[in-house]
Backbone of each chain as nested JSON, in Angstrom:
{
  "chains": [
    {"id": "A", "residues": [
      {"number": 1, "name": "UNK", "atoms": {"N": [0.84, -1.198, 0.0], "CA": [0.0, 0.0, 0.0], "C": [0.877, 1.251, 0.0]}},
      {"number": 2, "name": "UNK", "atoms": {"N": [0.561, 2.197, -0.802], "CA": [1.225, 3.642, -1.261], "C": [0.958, 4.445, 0.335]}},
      {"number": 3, "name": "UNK", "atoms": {"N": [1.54, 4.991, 0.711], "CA": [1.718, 6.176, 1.837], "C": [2.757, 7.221, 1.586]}},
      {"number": 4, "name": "UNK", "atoms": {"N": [2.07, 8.66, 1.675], "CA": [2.629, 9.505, 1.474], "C": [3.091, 10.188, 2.721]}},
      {"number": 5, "name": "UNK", "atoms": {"N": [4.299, 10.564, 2.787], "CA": [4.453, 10.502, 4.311], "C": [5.718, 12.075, 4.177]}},
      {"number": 6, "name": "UNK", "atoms": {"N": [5.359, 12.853, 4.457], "CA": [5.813, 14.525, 4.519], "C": [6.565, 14.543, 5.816]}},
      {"number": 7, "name": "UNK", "atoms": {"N": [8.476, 14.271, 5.557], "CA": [9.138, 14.748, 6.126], "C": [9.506, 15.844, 6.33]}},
      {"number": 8, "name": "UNK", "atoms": {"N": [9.848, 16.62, 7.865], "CA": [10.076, 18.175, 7.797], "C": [11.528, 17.932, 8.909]}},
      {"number": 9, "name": "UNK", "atoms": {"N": [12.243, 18.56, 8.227], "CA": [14.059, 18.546, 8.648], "C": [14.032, 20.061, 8.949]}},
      {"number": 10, "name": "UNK", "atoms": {"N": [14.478, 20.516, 10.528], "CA": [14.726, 21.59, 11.033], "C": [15.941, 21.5, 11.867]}},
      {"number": 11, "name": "UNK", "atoms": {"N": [16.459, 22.7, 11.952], "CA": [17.411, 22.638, 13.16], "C": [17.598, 22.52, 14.795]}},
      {"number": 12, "name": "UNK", "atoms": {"N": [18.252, 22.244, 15.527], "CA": [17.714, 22.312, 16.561], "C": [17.695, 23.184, 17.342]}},
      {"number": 13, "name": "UNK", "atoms": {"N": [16.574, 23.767, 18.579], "CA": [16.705, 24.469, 18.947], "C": [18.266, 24.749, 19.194]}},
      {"number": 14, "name": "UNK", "atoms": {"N": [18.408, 26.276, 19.626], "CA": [19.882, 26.958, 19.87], "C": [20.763, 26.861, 18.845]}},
      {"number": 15, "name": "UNK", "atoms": {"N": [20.579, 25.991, 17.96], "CA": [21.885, 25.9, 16.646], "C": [21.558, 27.353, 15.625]}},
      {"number": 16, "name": "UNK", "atoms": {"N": [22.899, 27.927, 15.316], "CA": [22.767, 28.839, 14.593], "C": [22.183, 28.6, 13.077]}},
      {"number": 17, "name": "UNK", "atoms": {"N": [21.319, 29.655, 12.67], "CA": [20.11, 29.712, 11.588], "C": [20.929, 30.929, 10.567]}},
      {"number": 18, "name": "UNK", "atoms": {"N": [21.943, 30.929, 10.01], "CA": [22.764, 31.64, 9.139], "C": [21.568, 32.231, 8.119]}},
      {"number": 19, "name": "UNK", "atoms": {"N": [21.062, 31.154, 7.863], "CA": [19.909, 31.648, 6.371], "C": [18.763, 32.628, 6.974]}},
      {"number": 20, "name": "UNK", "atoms": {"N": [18.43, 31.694, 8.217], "CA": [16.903, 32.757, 8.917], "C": [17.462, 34.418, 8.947]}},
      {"number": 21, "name": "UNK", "atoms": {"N": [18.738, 33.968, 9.284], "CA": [19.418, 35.761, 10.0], "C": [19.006, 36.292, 8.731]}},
      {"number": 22, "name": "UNK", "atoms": {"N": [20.06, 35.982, 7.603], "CA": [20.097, 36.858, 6.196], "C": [18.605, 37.285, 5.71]}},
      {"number": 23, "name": "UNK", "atoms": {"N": [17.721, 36.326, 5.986], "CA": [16.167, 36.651, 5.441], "C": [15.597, 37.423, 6.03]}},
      {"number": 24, "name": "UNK", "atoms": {"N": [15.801, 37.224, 7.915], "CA": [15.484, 38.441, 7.986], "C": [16.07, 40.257, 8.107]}},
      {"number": 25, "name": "UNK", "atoms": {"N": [17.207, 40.02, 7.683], "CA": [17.992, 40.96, 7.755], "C": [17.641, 41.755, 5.697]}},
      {"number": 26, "name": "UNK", "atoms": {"N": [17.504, 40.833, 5.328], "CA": [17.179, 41.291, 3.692], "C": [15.611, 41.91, 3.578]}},
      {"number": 27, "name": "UNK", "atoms": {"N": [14.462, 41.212, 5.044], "CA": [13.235, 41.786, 5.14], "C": [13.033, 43.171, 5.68]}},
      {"number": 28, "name": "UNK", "atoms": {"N": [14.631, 43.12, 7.245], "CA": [13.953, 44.349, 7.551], "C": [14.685, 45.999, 6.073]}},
      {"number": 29, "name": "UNK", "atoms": {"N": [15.618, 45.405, 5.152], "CA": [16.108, 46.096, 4.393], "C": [15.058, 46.515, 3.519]}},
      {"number": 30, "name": "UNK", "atoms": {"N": [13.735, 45.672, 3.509], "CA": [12.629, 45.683, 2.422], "C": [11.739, 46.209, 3.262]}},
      {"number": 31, "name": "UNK", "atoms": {"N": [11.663, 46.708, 4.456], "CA": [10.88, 47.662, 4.812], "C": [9.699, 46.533, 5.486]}},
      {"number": 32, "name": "UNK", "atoms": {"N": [10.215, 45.365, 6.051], "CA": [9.38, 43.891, 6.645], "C": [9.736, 43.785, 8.211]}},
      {"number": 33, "name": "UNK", "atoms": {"N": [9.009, 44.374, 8.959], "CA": [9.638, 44.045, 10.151], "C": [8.9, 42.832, 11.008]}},
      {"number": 34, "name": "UNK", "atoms": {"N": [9.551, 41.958, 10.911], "CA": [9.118, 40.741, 11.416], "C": [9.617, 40.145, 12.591]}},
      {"number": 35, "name": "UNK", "atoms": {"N": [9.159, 38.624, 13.143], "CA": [9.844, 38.88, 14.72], "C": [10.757, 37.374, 14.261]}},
      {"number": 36, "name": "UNK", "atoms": {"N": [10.206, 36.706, 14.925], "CA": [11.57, 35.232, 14.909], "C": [11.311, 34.81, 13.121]}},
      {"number": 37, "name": "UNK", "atoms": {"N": [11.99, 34.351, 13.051], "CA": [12.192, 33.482, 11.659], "C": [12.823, 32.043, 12.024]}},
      {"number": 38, "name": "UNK", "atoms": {"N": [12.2, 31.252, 11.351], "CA": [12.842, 29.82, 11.066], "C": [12.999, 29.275, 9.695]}},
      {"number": 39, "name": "UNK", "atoms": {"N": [13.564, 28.556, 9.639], "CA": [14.073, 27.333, 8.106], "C": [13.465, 26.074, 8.012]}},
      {"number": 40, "name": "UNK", "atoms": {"N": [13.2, 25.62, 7.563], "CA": [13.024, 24.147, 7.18], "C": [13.17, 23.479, 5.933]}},
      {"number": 41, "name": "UNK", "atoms": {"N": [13.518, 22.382, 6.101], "CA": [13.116, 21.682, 4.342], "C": [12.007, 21.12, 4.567]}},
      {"number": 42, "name": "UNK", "atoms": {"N": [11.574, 20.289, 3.711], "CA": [10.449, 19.368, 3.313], "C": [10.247, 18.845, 2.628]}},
      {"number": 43, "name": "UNK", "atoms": {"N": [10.136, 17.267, 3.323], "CA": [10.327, 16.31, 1.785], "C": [8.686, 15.427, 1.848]}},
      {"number": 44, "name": "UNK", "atoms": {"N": [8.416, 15.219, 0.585], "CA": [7.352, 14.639, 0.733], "C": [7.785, 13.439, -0.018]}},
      {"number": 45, "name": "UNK", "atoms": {"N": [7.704, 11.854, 0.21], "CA": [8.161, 10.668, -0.756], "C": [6.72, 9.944, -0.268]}},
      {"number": 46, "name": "UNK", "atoms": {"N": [6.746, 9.19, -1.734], "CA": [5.519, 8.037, -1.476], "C": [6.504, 6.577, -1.362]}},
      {"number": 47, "name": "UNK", "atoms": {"N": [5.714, 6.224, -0.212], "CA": [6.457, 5.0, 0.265], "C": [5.242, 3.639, 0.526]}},
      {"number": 48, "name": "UNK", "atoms": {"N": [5.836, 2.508, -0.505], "CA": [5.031, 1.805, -0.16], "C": [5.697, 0.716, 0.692]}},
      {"number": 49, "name": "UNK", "atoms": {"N": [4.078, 0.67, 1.522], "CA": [4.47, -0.241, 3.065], "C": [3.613, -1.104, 3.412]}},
      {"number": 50, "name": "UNK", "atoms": {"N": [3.603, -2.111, 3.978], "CA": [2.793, -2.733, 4.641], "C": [1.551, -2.081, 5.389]}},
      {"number": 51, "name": "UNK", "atoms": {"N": [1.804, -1.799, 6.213], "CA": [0.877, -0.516, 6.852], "C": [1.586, 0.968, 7.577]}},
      {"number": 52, "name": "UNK", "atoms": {"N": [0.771, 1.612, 8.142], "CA": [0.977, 3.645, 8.224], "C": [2.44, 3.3, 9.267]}},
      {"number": 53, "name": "UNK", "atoms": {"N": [2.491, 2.533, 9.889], "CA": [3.615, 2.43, 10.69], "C": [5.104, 1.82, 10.171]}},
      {"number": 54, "name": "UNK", "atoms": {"N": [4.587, 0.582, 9.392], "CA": [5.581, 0.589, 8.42], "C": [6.469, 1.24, 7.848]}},
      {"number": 55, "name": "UNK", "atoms": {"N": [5.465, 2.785, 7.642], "CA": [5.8, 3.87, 6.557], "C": [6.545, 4.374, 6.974]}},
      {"number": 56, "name": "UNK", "atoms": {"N": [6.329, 5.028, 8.477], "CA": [6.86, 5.431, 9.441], "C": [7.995, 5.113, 9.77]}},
      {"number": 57, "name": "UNK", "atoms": {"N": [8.49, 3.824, 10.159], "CA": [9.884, 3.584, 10.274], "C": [10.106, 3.654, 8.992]}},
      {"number": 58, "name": "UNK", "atoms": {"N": [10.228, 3.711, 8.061], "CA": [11.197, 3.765, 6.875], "C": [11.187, 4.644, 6.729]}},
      {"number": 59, "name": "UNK", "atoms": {"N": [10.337, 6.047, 6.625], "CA": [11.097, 7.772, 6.844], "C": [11.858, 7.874, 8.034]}},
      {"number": 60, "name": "UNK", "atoms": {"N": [11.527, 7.025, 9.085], "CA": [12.627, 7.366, 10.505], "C": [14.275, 7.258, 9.533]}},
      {"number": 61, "name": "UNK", "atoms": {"N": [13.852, 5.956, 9.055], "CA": [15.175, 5.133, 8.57], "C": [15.835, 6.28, 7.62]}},
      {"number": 62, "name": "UNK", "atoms": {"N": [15.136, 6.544, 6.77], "CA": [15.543, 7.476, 5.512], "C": [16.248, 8.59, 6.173]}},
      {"number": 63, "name": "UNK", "atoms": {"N": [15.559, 9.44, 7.234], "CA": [16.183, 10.542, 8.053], "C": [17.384, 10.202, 8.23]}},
      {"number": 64, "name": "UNK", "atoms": {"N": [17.528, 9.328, 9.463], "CA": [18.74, 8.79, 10.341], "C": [20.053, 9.039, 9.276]}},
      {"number": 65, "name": "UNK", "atoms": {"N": [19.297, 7.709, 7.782], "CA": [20.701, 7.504, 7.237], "C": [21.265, 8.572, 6.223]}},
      {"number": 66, "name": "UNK", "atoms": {"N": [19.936, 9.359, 5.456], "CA": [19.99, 10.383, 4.565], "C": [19.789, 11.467, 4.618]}},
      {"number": 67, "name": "UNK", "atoms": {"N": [18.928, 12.421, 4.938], "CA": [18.031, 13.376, 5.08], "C": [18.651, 14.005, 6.388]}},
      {"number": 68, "name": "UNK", "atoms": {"N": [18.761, 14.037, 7.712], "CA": [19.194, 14.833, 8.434], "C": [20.65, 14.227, 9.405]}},
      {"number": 69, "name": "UNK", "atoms": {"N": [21.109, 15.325, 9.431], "CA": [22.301, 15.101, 10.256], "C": [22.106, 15.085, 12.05]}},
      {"number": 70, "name": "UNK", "atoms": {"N": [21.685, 14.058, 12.455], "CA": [21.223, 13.857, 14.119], "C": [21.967, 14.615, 15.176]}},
      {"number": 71, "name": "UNK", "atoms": {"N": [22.773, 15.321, 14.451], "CA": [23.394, 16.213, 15.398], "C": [23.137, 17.434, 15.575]}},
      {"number": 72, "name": "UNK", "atoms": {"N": [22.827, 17.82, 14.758], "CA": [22.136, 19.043, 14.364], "C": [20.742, 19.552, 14.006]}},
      {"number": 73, "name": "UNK", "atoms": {"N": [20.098, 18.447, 13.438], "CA": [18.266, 18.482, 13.253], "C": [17.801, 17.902, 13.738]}},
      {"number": 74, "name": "UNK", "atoms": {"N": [16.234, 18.422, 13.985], "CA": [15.319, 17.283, 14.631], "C": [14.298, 17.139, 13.46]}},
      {"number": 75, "name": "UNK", "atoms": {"N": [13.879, 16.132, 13.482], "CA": [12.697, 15.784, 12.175], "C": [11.576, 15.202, 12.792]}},
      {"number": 76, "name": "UNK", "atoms": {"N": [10.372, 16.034, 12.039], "CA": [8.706, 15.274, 12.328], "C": [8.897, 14.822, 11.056]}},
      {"number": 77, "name": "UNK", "atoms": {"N": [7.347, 13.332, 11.254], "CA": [7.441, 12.486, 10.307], "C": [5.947, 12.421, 9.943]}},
      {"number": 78, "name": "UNK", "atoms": {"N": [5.029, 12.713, 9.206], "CA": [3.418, 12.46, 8.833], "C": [3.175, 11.971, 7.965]}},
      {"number": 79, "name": "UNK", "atoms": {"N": [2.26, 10.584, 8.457], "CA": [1.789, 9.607, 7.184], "C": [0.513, 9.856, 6.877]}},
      {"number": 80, "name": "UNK", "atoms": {"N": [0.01, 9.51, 5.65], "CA": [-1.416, 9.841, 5.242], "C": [-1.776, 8.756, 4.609]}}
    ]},
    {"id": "B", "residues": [
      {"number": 1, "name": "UNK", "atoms": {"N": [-1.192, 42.177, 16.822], "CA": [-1.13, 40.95, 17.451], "C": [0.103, 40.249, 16.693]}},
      {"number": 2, "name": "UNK", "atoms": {"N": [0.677, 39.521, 17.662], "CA": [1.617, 38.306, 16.583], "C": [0.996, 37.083, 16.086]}},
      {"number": 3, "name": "UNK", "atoms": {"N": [1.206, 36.602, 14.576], "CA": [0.543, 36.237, 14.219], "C": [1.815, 35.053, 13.45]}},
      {"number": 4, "name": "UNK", "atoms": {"N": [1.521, 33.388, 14.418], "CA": [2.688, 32.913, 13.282], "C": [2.251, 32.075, 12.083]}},
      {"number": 5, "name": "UNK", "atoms": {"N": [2.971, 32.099, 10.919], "CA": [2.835, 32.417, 9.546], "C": [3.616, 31.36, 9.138]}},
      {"number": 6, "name": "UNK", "atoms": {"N": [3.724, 30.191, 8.221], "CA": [4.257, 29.086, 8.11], "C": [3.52, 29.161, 6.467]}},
      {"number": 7, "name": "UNK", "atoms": {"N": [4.998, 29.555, 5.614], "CA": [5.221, 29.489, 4.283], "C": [5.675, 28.442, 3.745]}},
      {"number": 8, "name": "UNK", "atoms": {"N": [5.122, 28.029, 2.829], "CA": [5.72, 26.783, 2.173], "C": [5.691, 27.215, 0.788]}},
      {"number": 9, "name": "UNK", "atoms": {"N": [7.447, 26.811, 0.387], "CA": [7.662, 27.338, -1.307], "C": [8.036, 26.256, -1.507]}},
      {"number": 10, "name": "UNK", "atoms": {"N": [7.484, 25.189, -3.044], "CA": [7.661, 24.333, -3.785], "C": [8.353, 24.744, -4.869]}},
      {"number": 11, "name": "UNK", "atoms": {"N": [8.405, 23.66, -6.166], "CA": [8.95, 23.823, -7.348], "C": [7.42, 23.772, -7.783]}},
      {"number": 12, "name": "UNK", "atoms": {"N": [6.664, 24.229, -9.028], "CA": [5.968, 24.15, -9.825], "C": [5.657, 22.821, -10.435]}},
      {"number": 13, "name": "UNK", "atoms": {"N": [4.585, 22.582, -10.356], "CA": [4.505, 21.217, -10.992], "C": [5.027, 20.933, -12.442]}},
      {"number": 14, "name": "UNK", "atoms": {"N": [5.843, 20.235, -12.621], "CA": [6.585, 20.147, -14.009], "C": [8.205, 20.725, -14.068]}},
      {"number": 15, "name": "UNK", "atoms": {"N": [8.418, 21.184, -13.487], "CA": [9.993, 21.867, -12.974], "C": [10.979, 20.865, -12.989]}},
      {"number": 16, "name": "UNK", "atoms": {"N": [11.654, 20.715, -13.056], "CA": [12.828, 20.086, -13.135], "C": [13.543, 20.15, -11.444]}},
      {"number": 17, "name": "UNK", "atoms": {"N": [13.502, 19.016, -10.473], "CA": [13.938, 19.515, -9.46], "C": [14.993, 18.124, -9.177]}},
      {"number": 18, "name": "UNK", "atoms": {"N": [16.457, 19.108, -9.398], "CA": [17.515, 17.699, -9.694], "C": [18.105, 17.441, -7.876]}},
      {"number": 19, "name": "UNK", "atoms": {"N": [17.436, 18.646, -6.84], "CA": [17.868, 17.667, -5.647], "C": [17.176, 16.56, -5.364]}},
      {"number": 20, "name": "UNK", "atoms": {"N": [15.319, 16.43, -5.708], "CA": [14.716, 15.037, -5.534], "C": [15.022, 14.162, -6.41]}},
      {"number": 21, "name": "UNK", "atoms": {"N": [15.582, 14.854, -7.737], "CA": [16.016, 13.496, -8.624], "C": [17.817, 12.828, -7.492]}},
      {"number": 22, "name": "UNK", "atoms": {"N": [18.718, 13.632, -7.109], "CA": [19.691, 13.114, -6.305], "C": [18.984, 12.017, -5.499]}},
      {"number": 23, "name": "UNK", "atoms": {"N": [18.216, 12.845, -4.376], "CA": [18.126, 11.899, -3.047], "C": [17.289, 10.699, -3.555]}},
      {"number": 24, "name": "UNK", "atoms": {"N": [16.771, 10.641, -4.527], "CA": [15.905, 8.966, -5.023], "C": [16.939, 8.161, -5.404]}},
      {"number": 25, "name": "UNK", "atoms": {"N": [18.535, 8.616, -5.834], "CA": [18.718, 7.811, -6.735], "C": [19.651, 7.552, -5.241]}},
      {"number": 26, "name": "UNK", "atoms": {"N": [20.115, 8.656, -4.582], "CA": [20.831, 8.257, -3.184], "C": [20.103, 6.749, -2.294]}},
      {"number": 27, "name": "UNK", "atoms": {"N": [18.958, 7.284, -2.134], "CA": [18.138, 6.245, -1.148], "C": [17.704, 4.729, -1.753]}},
      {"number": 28, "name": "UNK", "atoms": {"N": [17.868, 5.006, -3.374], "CA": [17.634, 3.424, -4.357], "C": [19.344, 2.426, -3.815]}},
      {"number": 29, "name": "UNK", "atoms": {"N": [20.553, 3.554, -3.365], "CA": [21.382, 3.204, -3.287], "C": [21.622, 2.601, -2.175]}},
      {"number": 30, "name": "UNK", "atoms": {"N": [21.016, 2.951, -1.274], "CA": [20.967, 2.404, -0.141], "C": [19.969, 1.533, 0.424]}},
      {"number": 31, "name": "UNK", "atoms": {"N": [19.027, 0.844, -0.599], "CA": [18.129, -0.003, -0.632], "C": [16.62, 0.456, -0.066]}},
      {"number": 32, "name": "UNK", "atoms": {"N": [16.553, 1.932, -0.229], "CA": [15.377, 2.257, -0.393], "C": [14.444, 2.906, -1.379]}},
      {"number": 33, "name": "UNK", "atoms": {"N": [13.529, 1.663, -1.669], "CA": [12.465, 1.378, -3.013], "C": [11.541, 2.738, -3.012]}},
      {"number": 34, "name": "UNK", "atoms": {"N": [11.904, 4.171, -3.12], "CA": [10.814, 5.0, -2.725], "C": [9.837, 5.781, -3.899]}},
      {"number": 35, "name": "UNK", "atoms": {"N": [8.854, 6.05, -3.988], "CA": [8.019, 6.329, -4.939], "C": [8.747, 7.648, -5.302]}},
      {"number": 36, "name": "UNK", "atoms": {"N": [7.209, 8.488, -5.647], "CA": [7.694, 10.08, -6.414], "C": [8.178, 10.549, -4.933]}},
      {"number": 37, "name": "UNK", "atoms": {"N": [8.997, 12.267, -4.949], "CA": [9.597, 12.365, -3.856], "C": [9.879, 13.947, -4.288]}},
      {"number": 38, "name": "UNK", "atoms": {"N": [9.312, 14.996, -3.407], "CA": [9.656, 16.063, -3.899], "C": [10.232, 16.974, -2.556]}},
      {"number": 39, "name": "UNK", "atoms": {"N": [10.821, 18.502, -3.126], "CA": [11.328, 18.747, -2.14], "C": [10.38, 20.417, -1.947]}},
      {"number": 40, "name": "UNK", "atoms": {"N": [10.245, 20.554, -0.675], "CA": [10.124, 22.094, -0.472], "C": [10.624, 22.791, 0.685]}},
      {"number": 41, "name": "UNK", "atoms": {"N": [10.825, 24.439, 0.935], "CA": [11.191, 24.904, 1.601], "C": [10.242, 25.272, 2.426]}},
      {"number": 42, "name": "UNK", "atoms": {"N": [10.736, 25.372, 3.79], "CA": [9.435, 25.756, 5.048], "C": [10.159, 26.919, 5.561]}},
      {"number": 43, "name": "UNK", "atoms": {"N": [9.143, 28.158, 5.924], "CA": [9.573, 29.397, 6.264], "C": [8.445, 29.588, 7.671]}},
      {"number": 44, "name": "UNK", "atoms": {"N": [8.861, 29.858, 9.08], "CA": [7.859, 30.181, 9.897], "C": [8.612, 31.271, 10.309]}},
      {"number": 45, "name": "UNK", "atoms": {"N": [7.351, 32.404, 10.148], "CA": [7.782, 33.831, 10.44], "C": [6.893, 34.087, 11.574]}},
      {"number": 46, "name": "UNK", "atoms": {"N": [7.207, 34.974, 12.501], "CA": [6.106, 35.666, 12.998], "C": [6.002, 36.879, 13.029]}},
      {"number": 47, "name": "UNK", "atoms": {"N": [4.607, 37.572, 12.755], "CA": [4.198, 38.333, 11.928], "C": [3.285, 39.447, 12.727]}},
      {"number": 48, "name": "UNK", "atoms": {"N": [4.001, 41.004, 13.198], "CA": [2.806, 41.404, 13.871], "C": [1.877, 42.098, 12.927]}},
      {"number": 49, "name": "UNK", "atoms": {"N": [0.604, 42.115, 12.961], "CA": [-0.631, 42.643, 12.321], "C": [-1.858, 42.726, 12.438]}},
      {"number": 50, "name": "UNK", "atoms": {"N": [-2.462, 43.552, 11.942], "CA": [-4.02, 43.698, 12.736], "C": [-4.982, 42.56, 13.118]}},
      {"number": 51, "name": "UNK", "atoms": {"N": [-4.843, 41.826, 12.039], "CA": [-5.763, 40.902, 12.109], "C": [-4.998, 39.921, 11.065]}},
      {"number": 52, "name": "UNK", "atoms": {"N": [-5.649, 38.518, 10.986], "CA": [-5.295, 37.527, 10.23], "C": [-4.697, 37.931, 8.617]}},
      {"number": 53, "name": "UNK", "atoms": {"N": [-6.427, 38.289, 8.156], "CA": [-5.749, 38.913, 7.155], "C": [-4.933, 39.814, 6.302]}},
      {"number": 54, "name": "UNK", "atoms": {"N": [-4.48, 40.643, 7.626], "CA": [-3.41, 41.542, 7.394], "C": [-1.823, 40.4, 7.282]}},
      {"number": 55, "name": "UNK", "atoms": {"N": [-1.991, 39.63, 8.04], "CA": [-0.39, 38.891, 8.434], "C": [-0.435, 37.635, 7.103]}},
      {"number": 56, "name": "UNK", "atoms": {"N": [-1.271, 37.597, 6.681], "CA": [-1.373, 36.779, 5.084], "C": [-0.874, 37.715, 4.194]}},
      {"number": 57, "name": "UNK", "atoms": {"N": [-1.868, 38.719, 3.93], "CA": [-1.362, 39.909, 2.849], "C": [0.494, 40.053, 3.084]}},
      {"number": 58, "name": "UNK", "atoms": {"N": [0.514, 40.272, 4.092], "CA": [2.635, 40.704, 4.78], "C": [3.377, 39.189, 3.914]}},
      {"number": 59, "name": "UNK", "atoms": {"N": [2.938, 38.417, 4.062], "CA": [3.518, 36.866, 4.105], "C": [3.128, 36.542, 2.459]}},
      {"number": 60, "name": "UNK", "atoms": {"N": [2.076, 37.232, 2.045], "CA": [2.457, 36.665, 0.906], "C": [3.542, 38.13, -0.072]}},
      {"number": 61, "name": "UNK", "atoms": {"N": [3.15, 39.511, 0.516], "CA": [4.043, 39.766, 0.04], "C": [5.748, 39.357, -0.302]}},
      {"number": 62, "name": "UNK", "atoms": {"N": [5.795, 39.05, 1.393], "CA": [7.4, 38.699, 1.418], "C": [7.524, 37.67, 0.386]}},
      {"number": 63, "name": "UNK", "atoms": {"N": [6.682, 36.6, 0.384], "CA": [6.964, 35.475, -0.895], "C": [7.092, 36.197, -2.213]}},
      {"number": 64, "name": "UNK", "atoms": {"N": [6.16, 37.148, -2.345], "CA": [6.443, 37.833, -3.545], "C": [8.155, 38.46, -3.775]}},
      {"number": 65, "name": "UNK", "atoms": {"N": [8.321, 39.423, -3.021], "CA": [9.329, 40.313, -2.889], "C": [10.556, 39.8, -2.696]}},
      {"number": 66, "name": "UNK", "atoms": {"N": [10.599, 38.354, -1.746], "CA": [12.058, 37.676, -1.988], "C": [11.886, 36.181, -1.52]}},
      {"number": 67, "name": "UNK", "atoms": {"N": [11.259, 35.423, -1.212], "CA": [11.451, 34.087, -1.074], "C": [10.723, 33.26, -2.216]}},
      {"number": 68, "name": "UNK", "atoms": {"N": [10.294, 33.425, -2.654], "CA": [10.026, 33.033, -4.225], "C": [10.27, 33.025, -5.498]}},
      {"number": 69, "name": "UNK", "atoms": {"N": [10.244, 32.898, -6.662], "CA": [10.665, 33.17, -7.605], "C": [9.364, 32.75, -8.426]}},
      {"number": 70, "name": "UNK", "atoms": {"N": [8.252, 33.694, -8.914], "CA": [7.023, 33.601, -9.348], "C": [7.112, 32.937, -10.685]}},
      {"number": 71, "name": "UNK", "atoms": {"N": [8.03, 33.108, -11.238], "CA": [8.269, 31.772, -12.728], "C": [8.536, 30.308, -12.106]}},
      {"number": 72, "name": "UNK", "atoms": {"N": [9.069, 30.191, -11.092], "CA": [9.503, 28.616, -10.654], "C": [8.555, 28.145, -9.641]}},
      {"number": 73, "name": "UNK", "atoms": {"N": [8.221, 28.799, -8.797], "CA": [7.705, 28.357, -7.57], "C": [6.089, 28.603, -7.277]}},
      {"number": 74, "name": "UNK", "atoms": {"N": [5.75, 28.103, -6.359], "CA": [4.554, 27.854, -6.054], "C": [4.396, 27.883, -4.85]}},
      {"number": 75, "name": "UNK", "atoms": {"N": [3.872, 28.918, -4.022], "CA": [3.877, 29.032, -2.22], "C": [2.051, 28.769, -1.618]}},
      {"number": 76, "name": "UNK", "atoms": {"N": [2.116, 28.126, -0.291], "CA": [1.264, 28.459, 0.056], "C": [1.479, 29.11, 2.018]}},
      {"number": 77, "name": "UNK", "atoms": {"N": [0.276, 29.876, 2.194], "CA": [0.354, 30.573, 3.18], "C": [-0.237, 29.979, 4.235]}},
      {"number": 78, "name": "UNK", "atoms": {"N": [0.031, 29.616, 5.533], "CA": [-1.104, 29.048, 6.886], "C": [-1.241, 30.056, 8.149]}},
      {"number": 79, "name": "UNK", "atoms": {"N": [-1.845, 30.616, 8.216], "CA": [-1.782, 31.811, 9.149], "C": [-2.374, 31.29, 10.343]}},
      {"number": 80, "name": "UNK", "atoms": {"N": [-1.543, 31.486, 11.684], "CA": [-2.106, 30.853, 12.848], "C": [-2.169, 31.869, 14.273]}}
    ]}
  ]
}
């Protein structure tokens, strides 16, 4: 069975956000005054699995070995 | 009020996006069978403004004005 399952790779709290700074430093230059900023990626893969939990460990898996560096990100995982 | 604002910029459907073509052929390499697989960027701002629909109008400007690229991309806005 197909499951679409929308990984989101962020940093972890306290780790420096180089990109958030510049964006918002390029917003308040654009006349944007905004308050915190964050980053993320987002991956969405269709994974077929046995069942929703199935799915689940194999984006855990995918993270761990591909997708984020455990030292530095934390990742949510949502199956549909 | 602060208002937080969680942007999501894609590729356009039909785009050419050669980091999800990488990580499929990465994760086939490492013995994971994964379907279609796309990538997007996540932006959470927070946003002060009158009301909801003021901190949408701000948020989609900024997508306009610099986190987008209106020939490639495709954003959507979640105002909370």
């Amino acid at each position: 069975m197909k499951f679409d399952v929308t990984i989101t790779i962020a940093l972890k709290e306290g780790m420096l956000d180089p990109e958030a700074r510049a964006i918002r430093h390029a917003l308040a230059n654009l006349g944007f005054a905004t308050g915190d900023l964050s980053t993320a990626r987002l991956f969405r893969i269709s994974i077929d699995a046995e069942d929703a939990a199935a799915a689940r460990e194999e984006a855990r898996a995918i993270c761990e070995r591909l997708l984020a560096n455990p030292v530095i990100h934390r990742y949510t995982i949502e199956v549909e």
